[in-house]
Every structure is written in structure tokens, then in C-alpha cells.
N, C-alpha and C positions, 0 to 999 in steps of 0.2 A: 278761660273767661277774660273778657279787655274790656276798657271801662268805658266802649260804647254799651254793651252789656250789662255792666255796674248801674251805666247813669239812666238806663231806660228802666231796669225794677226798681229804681229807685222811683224817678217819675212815675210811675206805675201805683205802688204803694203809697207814694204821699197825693196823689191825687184819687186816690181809690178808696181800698179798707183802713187806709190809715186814718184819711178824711172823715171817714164815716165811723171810724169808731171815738176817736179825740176831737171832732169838730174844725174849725177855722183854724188854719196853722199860726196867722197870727195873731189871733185871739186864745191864743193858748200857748203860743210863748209869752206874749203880755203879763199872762197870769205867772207863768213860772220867770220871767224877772223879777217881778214884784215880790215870789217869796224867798227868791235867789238874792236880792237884791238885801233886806232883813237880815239874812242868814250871814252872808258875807260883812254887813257894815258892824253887826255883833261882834262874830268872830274877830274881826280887828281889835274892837274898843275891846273885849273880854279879852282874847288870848294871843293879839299881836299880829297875828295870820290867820288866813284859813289852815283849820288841818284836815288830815282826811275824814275823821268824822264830822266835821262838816260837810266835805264833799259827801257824806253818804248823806247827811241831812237836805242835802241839794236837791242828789239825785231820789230822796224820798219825796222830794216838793213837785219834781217833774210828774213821776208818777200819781200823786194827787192831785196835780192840775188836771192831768188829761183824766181820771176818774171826776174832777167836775163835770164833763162832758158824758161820760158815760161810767157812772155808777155800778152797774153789776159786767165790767171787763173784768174776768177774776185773774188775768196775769198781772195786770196792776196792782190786784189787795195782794198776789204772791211775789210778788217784785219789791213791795212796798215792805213787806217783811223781811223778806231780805237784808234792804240795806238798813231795816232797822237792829235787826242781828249784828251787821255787821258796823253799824255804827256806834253800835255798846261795847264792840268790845274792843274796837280803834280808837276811845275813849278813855278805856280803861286802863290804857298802856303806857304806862310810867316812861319809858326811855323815846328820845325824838330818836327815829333813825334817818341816818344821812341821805336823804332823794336825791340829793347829788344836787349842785346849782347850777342855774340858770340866768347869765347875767346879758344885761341890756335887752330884757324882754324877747329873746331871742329862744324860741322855743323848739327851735330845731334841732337835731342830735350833734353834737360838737364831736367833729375827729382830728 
């Protein structure tokens, strides 16, 4: 596989079944800034950072956005479960472990 290959399913999916199942791509990232955006200005004033249970609470917001567009997609309400699992129990977890940092916004792998 080479990423003329990659970039053409890609194009394929987000102008096809993707489109037709979540609606306007940018009317449905709109929506999921908006509760991305909540999520994350909490997470600061509450706990200083995002942690990763907010990242599951993120990626539970995606998943409800695009069920704004299409209600009965059931890999959504099982997706949506998911990161709620996994979001109780990355919550629940008393000790921060070290992700290792990332300095000057530099999100690349450091060697």
C-alpha cells in the first residue's frame, strides 16, 4: 500500500459513506469544537490539563456529534460506550503516570 492509495480511500470515504452517514464535514466538526472546546476549558480551570479522561470525554463528543446526524448508526452508541468504560476508569486512577514530555509544542518523536 502507498499513500496514493491511502489518500484516494480516504477521499472516497469522506465524500461517500462517511458523508452520508455524519452529514457536512464541516458542520460536524463545528459541533464537535464546540463540545471539545467545554471539555477542554474545564479540564484546565478544574484539573490544570486535560487528562486522558477527558480525552475519552472528547472522543465521546465526536461520537455524539456525528449521531446528531444520524441517530440509529449503532457503531457510534458502541463506540460511545466504549470511551465511556474507558473513561471511568482513567478517572479513577490515583497515580499520574509519566507520558513523557513534550516541550516547545513540538509533537514529533524526539531522538
Amino acid at each position: 500500500m502507498n499513500r496514493d492509495h491511502i489518500l484516494n480511500q480516504a477521499r472516497d470515504l469522506i465524500n461517500g459513506q462517511r458523508a452520508q452517514d455524519y452529514g457536512d464535514a464541516y458542520v460536524n466538526h463545528g459541533r464537535i469544537a464546540i463540545g471539545w472546546d467545554v471539555i477542554a476549558k474545564t479540564a484546565i480551570k478544574k484539573h490544570g490539563r486535560i487528562t486522558p479522561a477527558h480525552v475519552a470525554l472528547m472522543m465521546d463528543w465526536v461520537k455524539t456529534s456525528r449521531l446528531m446526524e444520524s441517530i440509529d448508526h449503532v457503531d457510534s452508541w458502541i463506540d460511545k460506550a466504549g470511551y465511556t468504560g474507558l473513561g471511568g476508569e482513567f478517572a479513577l486512577k490515583e497515580e499520574e503516570p509519566d507520558f513523557g514530555r513534550i516541550t516547545d509544542g513540538d509533537v514529533r518523536t524526539q531522538k
